[in-house]
C-alpha positions in Angstrom: -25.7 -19.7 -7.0 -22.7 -18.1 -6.7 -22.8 -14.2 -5.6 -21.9 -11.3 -8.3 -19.6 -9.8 -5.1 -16.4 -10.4 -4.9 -14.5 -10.1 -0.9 -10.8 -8.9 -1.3 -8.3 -8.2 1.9 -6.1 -5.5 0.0 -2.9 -3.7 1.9 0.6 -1.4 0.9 3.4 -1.8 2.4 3.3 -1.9 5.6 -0.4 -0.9 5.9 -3.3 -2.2 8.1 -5.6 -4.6 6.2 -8.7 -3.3 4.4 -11.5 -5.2 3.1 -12.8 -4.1 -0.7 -16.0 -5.7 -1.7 -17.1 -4.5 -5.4 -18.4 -6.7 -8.6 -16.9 -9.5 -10.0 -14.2 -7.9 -12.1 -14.2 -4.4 -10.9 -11.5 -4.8 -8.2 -8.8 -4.7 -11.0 -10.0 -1.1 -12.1 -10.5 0.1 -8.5 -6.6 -1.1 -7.3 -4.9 0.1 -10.2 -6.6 3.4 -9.7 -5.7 3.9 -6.2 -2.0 2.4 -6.7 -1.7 5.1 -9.6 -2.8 7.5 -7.2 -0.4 6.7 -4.8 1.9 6.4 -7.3 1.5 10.3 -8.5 1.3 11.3 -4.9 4.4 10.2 -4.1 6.4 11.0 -6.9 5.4 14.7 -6.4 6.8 14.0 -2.9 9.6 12.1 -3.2 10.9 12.7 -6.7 13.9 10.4 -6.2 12.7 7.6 -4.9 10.8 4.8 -6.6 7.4 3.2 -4.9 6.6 -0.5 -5.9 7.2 -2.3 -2.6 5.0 0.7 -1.2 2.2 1.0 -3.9 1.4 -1.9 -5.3 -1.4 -3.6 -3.4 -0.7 -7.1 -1.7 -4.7 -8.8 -2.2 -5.8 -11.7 -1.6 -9.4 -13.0 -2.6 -11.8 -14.4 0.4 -14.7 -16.4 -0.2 -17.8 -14.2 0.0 -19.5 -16.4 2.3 -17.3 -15.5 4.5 -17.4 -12.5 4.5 -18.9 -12.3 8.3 -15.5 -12.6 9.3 -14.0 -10.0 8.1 -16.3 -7.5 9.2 -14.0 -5.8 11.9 -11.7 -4.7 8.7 -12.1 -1.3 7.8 -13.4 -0.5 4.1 -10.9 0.4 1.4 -12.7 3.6 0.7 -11.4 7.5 0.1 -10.6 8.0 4.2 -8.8 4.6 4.1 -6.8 5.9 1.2 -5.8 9.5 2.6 -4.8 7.2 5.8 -2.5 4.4 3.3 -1.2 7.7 1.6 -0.5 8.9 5.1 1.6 6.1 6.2 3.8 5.5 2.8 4.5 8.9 2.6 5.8 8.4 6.6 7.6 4.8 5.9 9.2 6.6 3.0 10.8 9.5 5.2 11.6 6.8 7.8 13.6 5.3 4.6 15.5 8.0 3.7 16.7 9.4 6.9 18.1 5.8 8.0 19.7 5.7 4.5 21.1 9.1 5.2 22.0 8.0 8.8 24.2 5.1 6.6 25.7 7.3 4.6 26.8 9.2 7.5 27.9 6.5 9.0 31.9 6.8 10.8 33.5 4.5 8.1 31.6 5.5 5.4 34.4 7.2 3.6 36.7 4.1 4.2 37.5 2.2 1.5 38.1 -2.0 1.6 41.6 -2.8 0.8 
């Protein structure tokens, strides 16, 4: 009989790898509320900048059975999302200060002829 449980290794970004076991169906309604989340949180943040490579969620489904395996991966819960929110908001500054660090670059204001 196959299980009503559905195993999914979700991350952003850059992120660590968390492990999100819910319903059959319900992991849809659970990632699009925490990308939107992320989404809001950074745009109050970074009002400039645009966030798909860092919000939207890489998953891949894992075969419950297996799901042994993959115990050693921490929960996507609320702490795991204060932690992702953490670290896009910290790979984002990274991002703008090396694209400021180009633009201040010694031949920047050289043109090509």
């Amino acid at each position: 009989m196959e299980s009503k449980y559905r195993l999914f290794i979700v991350s952003f970004s850059d992120s660590k790898k968390y492990k999100l076991i819910c319903m059959a169906g319900d992991h849809l309604k659970v990632l699009t509320d925490i990308e939107n989340y992320l989404n809001d949180y950074l745009r109050k943040e970074f009002p400039t900048e645009t966030f798909a490579y860092y919000t939207t969620p890489k998953v891949v489904e894992i075969n419950y059975d297996h799901r042994d395996s993959y115990d050693s991966y921490p929960d996507l819960n609320a702490d795991a999302v204060k932690q992702i929110k953490d670290e896009l908001k910290r790979e984002i500054k990274v991002m703008e200060a090396e694209k400021e660090l180009d633009r201040d670059a010694p031949y920047d204001a050289v043109s090509a002829n």
